[in-house]
C-alpha positions as CSV (number, residue, x, y, z in Angstrom):
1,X,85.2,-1.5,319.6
2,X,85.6,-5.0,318.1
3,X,88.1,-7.3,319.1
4,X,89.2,-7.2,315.4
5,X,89.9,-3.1,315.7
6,X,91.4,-3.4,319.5
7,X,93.7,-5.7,318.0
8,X,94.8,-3.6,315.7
9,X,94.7,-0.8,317.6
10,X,97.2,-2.8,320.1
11,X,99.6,-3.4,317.2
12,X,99.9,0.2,315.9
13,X,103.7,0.9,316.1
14,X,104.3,4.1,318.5
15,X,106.6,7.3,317.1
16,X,108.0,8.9,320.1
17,X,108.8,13.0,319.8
18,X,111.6,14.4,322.0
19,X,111.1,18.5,321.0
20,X,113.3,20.9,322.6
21,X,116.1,23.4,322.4
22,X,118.6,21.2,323.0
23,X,121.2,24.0,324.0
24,X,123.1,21.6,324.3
25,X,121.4,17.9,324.4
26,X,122.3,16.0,327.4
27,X,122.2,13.1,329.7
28,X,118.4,13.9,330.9
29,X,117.2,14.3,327.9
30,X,118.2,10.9,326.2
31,X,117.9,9.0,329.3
32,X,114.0,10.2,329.2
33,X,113.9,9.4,325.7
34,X,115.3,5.9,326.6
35,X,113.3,5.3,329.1
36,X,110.0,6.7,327.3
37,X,111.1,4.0,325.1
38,X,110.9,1.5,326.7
39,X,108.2,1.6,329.3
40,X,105.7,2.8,326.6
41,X,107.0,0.2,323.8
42,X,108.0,3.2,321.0
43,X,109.6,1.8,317.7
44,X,111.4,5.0,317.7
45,X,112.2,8.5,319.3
46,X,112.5,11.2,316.7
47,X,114.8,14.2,318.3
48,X,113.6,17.6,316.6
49,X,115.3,20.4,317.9
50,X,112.9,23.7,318.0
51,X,113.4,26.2,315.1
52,X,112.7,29.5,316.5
53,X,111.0,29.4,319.6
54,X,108.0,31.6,320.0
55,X,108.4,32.2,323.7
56,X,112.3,33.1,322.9
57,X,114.4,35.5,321.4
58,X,116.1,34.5,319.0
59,X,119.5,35.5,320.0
60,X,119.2,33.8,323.4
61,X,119.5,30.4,321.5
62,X,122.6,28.7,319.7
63,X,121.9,28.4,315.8
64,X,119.7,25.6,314.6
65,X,122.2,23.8,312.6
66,X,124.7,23.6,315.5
67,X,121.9,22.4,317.9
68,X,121.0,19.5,315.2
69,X,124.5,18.9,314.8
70,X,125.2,18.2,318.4
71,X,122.0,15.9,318.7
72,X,123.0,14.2,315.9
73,X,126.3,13.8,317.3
74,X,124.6,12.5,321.2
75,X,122.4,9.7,319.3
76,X,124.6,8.4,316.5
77,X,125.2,5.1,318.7
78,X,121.6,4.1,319.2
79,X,119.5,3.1,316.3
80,X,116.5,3.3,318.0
81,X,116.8,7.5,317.9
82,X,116.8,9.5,314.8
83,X,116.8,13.2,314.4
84,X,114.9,15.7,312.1
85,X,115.3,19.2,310.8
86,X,111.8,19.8,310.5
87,X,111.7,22.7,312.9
88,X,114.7,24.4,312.1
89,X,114.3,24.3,308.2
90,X,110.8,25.9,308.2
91,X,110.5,29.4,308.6
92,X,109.0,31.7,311.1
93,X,108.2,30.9,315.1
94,X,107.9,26.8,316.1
95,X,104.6,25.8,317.0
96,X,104.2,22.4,317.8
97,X,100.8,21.9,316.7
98,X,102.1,22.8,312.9
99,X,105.2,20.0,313.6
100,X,102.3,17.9,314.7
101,X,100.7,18.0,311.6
102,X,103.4,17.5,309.6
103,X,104.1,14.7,311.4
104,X,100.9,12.8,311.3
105,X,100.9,13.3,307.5
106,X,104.7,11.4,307.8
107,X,103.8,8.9,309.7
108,X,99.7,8.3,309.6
109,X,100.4,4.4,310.4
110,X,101.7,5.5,314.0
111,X,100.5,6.6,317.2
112,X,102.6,10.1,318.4
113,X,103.7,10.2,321.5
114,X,105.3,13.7,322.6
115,X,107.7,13.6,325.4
116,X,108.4,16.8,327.4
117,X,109.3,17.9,331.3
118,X,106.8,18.4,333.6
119,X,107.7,22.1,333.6
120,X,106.3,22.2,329.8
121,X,103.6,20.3,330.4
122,X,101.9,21.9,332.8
123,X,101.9,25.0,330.1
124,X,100.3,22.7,327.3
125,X,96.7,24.7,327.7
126,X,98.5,28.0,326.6
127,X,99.8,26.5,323.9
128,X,99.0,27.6,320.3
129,X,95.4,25.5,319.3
130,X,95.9,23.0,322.5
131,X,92.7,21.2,321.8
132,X,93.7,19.8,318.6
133,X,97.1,19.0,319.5
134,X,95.4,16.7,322.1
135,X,93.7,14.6,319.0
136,X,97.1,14.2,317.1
137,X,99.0,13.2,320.2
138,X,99.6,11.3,323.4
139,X,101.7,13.1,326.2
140,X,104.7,11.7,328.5
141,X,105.6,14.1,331.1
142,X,109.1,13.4,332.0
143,X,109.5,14.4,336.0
144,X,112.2,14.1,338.8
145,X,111.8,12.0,341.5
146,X,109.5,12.6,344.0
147,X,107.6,15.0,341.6
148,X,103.8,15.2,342.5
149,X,101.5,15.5,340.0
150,X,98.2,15.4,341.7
151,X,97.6,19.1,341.8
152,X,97.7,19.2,338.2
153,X,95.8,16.1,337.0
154,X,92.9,17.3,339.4
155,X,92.8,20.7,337.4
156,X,92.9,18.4,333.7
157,X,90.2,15.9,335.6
158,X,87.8,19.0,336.3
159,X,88.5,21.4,333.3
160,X,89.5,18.7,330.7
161,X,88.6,15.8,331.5
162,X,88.5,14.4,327.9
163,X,92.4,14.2,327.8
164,X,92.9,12.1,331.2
165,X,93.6,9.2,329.0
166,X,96.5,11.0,326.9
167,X,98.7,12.8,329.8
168,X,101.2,10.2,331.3
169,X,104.2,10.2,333.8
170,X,107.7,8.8,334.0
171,X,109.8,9.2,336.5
172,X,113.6,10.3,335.2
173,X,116.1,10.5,337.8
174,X,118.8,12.2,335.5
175,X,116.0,15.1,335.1
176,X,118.4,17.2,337.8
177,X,121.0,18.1,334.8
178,X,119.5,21.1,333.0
179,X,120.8,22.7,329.4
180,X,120.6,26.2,331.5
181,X,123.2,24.5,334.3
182,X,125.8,23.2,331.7
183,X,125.7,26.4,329.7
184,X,126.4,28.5,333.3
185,X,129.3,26.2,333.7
186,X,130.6,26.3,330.5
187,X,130.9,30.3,331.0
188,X,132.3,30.1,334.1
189,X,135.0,27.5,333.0
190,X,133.6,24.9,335.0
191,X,133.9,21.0,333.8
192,X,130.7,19.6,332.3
193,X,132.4,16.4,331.6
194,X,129.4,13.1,332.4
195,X,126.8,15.6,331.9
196,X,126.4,15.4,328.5
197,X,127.8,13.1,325.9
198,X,131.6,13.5,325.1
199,X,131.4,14.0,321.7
200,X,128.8,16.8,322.5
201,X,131.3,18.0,325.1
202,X,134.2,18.7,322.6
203,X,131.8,20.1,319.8
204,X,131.0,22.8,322.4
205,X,134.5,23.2,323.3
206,X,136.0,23.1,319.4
207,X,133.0,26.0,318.4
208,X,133.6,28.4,321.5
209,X,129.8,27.7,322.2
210,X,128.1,29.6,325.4
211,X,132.0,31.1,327.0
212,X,130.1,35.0,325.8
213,X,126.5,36.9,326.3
């Protein structure tokens, strides 16, 4: 590479892509967000909350437009996050390597950077056409403290080796709240107050969300 194109290459602004449920967003997942922002340099982290998800039914989630409302709601205060429909409005199971797409025809001047757990992560070679999603994309795995990786980057350095460049870590110590956890506790009438933004907290409270099967 030139010194002309590594310069440019340096000075390509960075998208990053916080997909997930969001059932309901909370502290882990912004703080990840905020942190991916900041240690990898991203102009901005776009929130897209998944449509239908292929390895759900659809009845174990909350409906789209609530789950975008309460993001929406989480990340009104920080203009460095914004939040798209994308997933929600298009019809038929999310895969990401179709958001992807979309995406990299939106924004062709960036570099995509897709942050997700390490839980996810270590699934991303069953997902739907994994080999191209590894040339439209660069990968943060967002992990708890203490979480050892080695195990899995041996298996990518031995059967993938081409992708070792594109699969990084951050470690996220508000990673131990879960969506699953506040849900529970919101069906057994437990406070979930500081685990999730307030004004998230009284949406779920005003709509009845997650207090039935």
């Amino acid at each position: 590479m030139t010194d002309l194109k590594r310069v440019a290459a340096l000075e390509k602004p960075r998208l990053g892509i916080m997909g997930g449920t969001f059932d309901p967003i909370h502290y882990g997942h912004l703080v990840a967000a905020e942190m991916a922002r900041a240690e990898f340099k991203l102009s901005k982290v776009l929130f897209i909350p998944t449509g239908i998800p292929p390895h759900k039914n659809r009845r174990d989630i909350s409906a789209g437009e609530l789950r975008l409302e309460m993001v929406e709601c989480a990340i009104n205060d920080n203009s460095d996050f914004a939040s798209s429909a994308l997933e929600i409005e298009r019809e038929g199971p999310s895969y990401t390597v179709e958001t992807l797409r979309m995406l990299r025809k939106t924004w062709p001047d960036y570099e995509l950077y897709f942050i997700t757990g390490t839980d996810a992560l270590r699934e991303i070679f069953s997902w739907r056409e994994a080999e191209e999603i590894f040339t439209l994309i660069q990968f943060i795995g967002a992990a708890r403290p203490g979480f050892d990786a080695s195990d899995f980057l041996l298996k990518v350095q031995e059967e993938h080796p081409e992708i070792l460049g594109k699969i990084h870590y951050l470690e996220v110590p508000a990673l131990a709240i879960s969506s699953t956890d506040i849900r529970r506790r919101v069906k057994r009438g437990e406070p979930i107050r500081y685990l999730l933004p307030e004004g998230v907290r009284q949406l779920i409270q005003q709509r009845g969300l997650y207090t039935e099967e």
